[in-house]
MDTraj code that builds the backbone (N, CA, C; nanometers):
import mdtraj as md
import numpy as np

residues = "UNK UNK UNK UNK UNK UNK UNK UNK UNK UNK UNK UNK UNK UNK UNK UNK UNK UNK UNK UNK UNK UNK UNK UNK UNK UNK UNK UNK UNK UNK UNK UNK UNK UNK UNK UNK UNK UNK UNK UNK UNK UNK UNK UNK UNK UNK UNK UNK UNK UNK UNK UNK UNK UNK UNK UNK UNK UNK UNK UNK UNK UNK UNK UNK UNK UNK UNK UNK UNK UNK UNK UNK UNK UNK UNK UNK UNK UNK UNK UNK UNK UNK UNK UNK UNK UNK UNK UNK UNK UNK UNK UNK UNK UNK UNK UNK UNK UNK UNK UNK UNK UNK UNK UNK UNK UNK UNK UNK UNK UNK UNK UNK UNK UNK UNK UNK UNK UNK UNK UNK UNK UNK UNK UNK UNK UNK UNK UNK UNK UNK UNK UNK UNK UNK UNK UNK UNK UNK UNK".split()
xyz = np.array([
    [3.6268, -1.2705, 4.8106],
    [3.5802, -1.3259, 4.9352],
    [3.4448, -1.2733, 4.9789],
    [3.3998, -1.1920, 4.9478],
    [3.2702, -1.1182, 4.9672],
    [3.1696, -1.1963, 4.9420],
    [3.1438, -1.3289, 4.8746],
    [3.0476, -1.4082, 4.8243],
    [2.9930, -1.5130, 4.9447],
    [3.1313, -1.5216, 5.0754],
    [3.0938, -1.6271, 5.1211],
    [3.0848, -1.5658, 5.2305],
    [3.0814, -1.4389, 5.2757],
    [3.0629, -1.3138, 5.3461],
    [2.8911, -1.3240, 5.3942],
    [2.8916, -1.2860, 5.2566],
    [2.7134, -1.2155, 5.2043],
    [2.6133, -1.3421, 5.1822],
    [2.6772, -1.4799, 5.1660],
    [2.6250, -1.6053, 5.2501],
    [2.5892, -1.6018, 5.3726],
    [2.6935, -1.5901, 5.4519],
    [2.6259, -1.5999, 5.5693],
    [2.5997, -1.5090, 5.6529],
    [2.5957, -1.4002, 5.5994],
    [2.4716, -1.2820, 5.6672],
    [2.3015, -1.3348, 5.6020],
    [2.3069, -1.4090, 5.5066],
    [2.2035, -1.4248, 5.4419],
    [2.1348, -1.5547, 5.5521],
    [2.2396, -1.5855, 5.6123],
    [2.2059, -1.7311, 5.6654],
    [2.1787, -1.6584, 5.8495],
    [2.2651, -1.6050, 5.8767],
    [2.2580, -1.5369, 6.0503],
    [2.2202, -1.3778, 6.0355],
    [2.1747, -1.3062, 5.9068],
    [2.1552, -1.1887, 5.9431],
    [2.0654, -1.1370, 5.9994],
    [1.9973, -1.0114, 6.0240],
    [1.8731, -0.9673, 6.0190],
    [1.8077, -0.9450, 5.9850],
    [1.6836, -0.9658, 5.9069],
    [1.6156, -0.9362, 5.8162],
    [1.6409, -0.8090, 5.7135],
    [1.6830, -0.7111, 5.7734],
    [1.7950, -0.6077, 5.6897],
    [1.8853, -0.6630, 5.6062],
    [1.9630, -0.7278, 5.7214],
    [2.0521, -0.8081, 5.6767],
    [2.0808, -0.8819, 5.5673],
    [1.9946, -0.9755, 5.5467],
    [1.9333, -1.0927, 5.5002],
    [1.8742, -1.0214, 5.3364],
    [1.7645, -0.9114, 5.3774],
    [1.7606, -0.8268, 5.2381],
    [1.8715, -0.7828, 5.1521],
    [1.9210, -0.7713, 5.2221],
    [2.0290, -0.6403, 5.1179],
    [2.1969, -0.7377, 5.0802],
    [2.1792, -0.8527, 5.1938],
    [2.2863, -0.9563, 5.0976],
    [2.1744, -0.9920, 4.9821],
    [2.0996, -1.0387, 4.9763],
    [1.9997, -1.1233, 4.8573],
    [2.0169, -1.0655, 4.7654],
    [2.0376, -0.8679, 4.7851],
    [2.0087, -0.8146, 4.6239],
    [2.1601, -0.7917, 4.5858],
    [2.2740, -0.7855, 4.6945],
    [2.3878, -0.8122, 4.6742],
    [2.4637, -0.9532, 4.5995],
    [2.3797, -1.0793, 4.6408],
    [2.4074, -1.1564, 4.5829],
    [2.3764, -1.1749, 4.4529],
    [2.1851, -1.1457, 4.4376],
    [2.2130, -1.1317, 4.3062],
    [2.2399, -1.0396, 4.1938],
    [2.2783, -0.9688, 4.2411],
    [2.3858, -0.8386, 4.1196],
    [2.4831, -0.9135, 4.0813],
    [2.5543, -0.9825, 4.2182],
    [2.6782, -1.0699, 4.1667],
    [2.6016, -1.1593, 4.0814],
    [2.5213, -1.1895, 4.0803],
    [2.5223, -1.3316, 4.0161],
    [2.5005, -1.3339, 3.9138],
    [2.4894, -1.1890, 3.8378],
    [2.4626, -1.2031, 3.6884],
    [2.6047, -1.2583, 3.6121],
    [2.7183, -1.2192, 3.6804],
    [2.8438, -1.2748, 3.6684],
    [2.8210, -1.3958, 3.6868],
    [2.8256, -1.4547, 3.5537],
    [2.8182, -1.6236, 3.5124],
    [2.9557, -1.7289, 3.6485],
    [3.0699, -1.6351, 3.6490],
    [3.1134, -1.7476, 3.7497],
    [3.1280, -1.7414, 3.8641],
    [3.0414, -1.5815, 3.9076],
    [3.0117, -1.6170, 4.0940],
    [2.8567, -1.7206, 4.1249],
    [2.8341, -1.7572, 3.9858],
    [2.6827, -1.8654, 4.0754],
    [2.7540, -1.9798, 4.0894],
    [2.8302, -2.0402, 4.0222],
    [2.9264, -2.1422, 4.1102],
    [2.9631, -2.1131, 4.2535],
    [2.9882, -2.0099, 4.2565],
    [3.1006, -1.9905, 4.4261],
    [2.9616, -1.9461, 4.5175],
    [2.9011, -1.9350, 4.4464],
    [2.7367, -1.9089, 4.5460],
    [2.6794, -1.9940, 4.6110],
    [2.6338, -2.0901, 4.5001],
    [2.6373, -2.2593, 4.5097],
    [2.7339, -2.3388, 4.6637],
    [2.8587, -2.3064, 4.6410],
    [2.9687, -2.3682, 4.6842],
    [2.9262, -2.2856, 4.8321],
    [2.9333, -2.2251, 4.8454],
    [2.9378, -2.1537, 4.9620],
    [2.8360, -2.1849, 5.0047],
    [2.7315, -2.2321, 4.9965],
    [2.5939, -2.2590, 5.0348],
    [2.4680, -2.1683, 5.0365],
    [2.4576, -2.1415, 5.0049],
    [2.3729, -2.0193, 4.9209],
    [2.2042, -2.0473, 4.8812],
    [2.1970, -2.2025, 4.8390],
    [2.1066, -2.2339, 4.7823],
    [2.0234, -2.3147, 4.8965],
    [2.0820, -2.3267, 5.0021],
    [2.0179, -2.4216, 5.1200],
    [1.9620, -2.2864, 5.2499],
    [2.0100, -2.1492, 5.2297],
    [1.9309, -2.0668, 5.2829],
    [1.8616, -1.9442, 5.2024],
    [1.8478, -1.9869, 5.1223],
    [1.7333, -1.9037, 5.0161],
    [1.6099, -1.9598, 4.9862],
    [1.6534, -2.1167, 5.0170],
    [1.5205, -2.1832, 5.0369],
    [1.4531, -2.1978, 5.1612],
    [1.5197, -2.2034, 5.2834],
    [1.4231, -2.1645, 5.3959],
    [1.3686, -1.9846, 5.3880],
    [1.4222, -1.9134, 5.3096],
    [1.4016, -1.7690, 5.2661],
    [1.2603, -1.7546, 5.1938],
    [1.1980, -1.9190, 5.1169],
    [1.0913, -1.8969, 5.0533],
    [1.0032, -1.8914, 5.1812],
    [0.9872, -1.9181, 5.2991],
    [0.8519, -1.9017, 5.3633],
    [0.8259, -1.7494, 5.3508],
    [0.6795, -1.7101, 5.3263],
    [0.6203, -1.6556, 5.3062],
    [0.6496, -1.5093, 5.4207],
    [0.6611, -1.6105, 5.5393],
    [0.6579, -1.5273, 5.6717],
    [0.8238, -1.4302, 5.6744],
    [0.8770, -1.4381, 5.6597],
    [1.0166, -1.4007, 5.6464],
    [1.0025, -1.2506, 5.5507],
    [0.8872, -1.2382, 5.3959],
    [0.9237, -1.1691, 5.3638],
    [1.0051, -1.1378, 5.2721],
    [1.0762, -1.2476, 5.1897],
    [1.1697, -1.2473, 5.1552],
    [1.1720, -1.3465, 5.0682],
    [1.0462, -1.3875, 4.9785],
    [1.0105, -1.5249, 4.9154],
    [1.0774, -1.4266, 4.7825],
    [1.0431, -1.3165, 4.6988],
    [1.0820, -1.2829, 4.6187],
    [1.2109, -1.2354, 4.5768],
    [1.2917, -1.2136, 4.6638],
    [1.4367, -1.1547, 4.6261],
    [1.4679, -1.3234, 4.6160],
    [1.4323, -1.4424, 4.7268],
    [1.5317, -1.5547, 4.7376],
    [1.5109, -1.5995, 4.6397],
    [1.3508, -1.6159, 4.5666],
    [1.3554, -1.7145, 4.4518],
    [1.3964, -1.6519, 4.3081],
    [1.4073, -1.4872, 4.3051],
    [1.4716, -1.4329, 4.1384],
    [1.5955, -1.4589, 4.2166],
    [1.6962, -1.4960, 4.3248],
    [1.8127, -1.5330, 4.3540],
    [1.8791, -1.6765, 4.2683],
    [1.7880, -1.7599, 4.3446],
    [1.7418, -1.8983, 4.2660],
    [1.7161, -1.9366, 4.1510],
    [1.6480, -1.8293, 4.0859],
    [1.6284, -1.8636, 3.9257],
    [1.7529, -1.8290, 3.8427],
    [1.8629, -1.7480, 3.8770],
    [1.9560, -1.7664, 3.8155],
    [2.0600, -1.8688, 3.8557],
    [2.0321, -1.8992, 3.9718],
    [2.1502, -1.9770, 4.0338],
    [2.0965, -2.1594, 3.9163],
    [1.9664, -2.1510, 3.9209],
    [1.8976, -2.2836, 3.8555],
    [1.9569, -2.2971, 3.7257],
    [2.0797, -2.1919, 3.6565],
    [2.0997, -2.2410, 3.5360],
    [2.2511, -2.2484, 3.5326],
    [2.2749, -2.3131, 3.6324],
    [2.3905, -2.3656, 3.6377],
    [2.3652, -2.5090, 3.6543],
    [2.4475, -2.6548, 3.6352],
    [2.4121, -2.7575, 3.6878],
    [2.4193, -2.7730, 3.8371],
    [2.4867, -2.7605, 3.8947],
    [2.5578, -2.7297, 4.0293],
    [2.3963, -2.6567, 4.1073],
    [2.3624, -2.5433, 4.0425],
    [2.2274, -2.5095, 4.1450],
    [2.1202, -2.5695, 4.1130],
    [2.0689, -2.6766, 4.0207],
    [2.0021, -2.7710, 4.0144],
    [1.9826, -2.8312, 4.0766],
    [2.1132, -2.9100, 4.1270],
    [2.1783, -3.0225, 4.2152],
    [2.1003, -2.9491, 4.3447],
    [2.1589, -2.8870, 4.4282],
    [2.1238, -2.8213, 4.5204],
    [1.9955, -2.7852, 4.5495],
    [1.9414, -2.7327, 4.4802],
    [1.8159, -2.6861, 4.4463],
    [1.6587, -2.8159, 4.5032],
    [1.6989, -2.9180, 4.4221],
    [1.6864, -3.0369, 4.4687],
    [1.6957, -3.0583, 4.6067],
    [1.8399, -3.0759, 4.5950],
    [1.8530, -3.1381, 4.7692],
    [1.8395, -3.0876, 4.8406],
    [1.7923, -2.9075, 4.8498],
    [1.7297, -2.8654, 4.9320],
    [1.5787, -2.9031, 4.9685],
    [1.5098, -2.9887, 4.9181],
    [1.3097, -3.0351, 4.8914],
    [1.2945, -2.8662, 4.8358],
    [1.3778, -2.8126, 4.7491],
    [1.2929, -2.6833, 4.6306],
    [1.1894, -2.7146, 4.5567],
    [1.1608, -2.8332, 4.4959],
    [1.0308, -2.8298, 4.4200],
    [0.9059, -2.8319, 4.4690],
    [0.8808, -2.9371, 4.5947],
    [0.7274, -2.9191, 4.6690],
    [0.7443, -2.6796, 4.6860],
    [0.8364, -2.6586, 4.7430],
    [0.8116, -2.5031, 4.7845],
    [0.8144, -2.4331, 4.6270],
    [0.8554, -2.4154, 4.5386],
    [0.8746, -2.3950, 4.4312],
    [0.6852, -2.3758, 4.3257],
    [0.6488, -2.5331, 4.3696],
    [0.5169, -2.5571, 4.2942],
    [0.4310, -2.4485, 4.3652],
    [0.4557, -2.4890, 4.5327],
    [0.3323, -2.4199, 4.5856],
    [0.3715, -2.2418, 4.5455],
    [0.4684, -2.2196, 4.5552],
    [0.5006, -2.0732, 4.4974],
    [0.4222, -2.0235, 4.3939],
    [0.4499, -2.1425, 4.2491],
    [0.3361, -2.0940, 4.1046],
    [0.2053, -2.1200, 4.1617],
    [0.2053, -2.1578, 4.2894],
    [0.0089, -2.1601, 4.2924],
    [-0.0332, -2.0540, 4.3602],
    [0.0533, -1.9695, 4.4605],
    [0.0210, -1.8992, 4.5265],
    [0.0963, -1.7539, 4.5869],
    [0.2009, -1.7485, 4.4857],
    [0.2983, -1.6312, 4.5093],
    [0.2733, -1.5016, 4.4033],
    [0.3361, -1.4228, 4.4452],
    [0.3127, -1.3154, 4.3620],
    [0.3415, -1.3248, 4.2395],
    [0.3207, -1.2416, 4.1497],
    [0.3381, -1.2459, 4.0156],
    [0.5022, -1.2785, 3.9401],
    [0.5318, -1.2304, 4.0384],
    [0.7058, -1.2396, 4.0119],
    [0.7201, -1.3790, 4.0895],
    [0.7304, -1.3651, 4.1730],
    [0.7668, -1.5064, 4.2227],
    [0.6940, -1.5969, 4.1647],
    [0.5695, -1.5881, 4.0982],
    [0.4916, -1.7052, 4.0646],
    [0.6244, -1.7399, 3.8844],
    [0.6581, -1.6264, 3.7930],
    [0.7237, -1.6473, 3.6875],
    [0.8623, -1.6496, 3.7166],
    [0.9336, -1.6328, 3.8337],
    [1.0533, -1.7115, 3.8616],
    [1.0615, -1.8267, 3.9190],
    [0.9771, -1.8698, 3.9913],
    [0.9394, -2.0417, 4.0238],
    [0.9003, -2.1254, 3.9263],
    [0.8192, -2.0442, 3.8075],
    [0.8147, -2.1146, 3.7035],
    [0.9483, -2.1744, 3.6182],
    [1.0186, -2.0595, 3.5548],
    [1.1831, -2.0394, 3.5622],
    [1.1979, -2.1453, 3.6071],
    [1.1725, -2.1728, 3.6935],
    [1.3114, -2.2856, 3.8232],
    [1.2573, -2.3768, 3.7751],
    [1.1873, -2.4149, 3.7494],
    [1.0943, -2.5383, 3.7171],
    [1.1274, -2.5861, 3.6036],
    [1.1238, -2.4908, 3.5003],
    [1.1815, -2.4882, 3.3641],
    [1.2964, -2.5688, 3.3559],
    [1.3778, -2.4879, 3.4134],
    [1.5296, -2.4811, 3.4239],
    [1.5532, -2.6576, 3.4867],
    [1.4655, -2.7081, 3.6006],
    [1.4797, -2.8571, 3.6348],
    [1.4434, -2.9184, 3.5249],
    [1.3428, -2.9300, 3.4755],
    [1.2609, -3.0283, 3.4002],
    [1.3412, -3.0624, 3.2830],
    [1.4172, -2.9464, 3.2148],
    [1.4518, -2.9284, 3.0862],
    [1.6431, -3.0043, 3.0587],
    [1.7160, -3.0110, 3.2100],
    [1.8107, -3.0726, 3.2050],
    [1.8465, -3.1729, 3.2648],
    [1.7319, -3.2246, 3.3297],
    [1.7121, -3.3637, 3.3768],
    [1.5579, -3.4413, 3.3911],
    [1.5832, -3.5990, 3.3498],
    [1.4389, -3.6203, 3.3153],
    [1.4041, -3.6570, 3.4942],
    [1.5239, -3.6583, 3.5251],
    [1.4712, -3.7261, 3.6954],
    [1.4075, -3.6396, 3.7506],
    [1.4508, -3.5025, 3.7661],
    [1.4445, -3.3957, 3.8075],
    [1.2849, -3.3456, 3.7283],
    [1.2815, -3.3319, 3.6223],
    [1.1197, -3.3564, 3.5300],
    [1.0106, -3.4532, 3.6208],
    [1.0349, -3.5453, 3.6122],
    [0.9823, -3.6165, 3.6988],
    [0.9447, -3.5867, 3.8091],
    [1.0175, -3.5246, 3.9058],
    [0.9767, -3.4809, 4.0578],
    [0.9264, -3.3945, 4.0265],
    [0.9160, -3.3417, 3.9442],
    [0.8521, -3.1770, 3.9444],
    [0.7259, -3.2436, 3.9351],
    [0.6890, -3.3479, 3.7867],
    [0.5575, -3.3528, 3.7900],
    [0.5006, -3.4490, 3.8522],
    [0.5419, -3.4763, 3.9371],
    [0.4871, -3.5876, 4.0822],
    [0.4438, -3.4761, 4.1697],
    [0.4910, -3.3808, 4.1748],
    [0.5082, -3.2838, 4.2760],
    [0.3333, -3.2172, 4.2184],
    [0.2976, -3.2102, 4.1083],
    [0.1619, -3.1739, 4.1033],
    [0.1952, -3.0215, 4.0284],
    [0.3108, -2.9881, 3.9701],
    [0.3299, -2.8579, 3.8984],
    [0.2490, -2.8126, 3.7845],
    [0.2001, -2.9319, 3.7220],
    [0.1162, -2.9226, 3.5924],
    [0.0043, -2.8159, 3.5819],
    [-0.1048, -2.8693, 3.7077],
    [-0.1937, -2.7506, 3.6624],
    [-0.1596, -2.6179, 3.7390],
    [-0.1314, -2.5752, 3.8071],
    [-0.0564, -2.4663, 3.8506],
    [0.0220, -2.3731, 3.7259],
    [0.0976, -2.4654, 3.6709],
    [0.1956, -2.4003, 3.5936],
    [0.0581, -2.3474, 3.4963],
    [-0.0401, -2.4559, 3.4384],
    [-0.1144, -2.4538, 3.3198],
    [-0.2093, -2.2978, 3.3584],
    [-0.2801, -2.2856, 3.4867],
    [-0.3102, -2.1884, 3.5450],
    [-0.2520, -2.0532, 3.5268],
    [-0.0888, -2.0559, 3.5487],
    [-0.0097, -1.9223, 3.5310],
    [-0.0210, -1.8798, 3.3464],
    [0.0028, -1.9824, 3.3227],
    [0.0107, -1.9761, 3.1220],
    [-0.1169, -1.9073, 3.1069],
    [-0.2542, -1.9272, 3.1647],
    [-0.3849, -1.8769, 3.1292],
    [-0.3572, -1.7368, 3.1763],
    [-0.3865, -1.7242, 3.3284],
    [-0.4176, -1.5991, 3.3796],
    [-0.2682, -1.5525, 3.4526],
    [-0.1621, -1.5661, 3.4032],
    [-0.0084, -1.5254, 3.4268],
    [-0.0014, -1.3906, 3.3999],
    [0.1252, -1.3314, 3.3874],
    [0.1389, -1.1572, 3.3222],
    [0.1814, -1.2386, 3.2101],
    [0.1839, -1.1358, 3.0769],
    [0.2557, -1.1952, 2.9404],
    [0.4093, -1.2641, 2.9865],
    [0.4835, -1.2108, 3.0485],
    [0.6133, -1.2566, 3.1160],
    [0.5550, -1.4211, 3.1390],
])
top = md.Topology()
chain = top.add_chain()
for i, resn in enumerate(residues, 1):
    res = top.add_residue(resn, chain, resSeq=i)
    for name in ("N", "CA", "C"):
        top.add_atom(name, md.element.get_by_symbol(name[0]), res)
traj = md.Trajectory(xyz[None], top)
């Protein structure tokens, strides 16, 4: 029960709060079948208001996200949260980590759906991404 706990402190906590479920969640989440119950619990619809910049908290939510993205289920979500417009602008303008886990996410869309491919590259990910490949970390 702790999964849907550490949801919604993530969703009503305090920025404390809010930190220390994120790295709680994702410890769990290396466990292949709590990113389902992560998902389910809603998880993926406040990690993405977590990417604004202002919060602080763009990097724990989106290495949160990049594992949750390789499930089908956080795809889905991922999506229907509008993740890709925040996602792109991330590889154009986030830190180094966040810029190669937004990439990740991107990956992770493009590669198991062509629809989902598609929005990404409507979304304008191309040269951004092409940008990180040049002057990226080797990661």
């Amino acid at each position: 029960g702790a999964i849907k706990a550490l949801v919604e402190l993530l969703a009503s906590g305090t920025l404390r709060g809010k930190k220390d479920a994120a790295t709680a969640l994702f410890n769990l989440s290396i466990f292949h079948d709590n990113k389902a119950r992560m998902v389910q619990a809603g998880a993926v619809k406040f990690l993405a208001m977590l990417l604004d910049p202002a919060d602080g908290m763009v990097d724990k939510a989106v290495a949160l996200l990049a594992n949750l993205s390789t499930i089908p289920e956080g795809r889905v979500e991922i999506v229907r949260e509008s993740g890709i417009p925040l996602l792109v602008e991330l590889v154009e303008s986030g830190s180094h980590r966040g810029k190669e886990n937004a990439a990740s996410i991107l990956l992770q869309l493009s590669l198991h759906s062509r629809k989902f491919c598609t929005l990404v590259l409507q979304e304008g990910a191309v040269p951004p991404i092409v940008a990180l490949s040049q002057f990226g970390t080797p990661r």
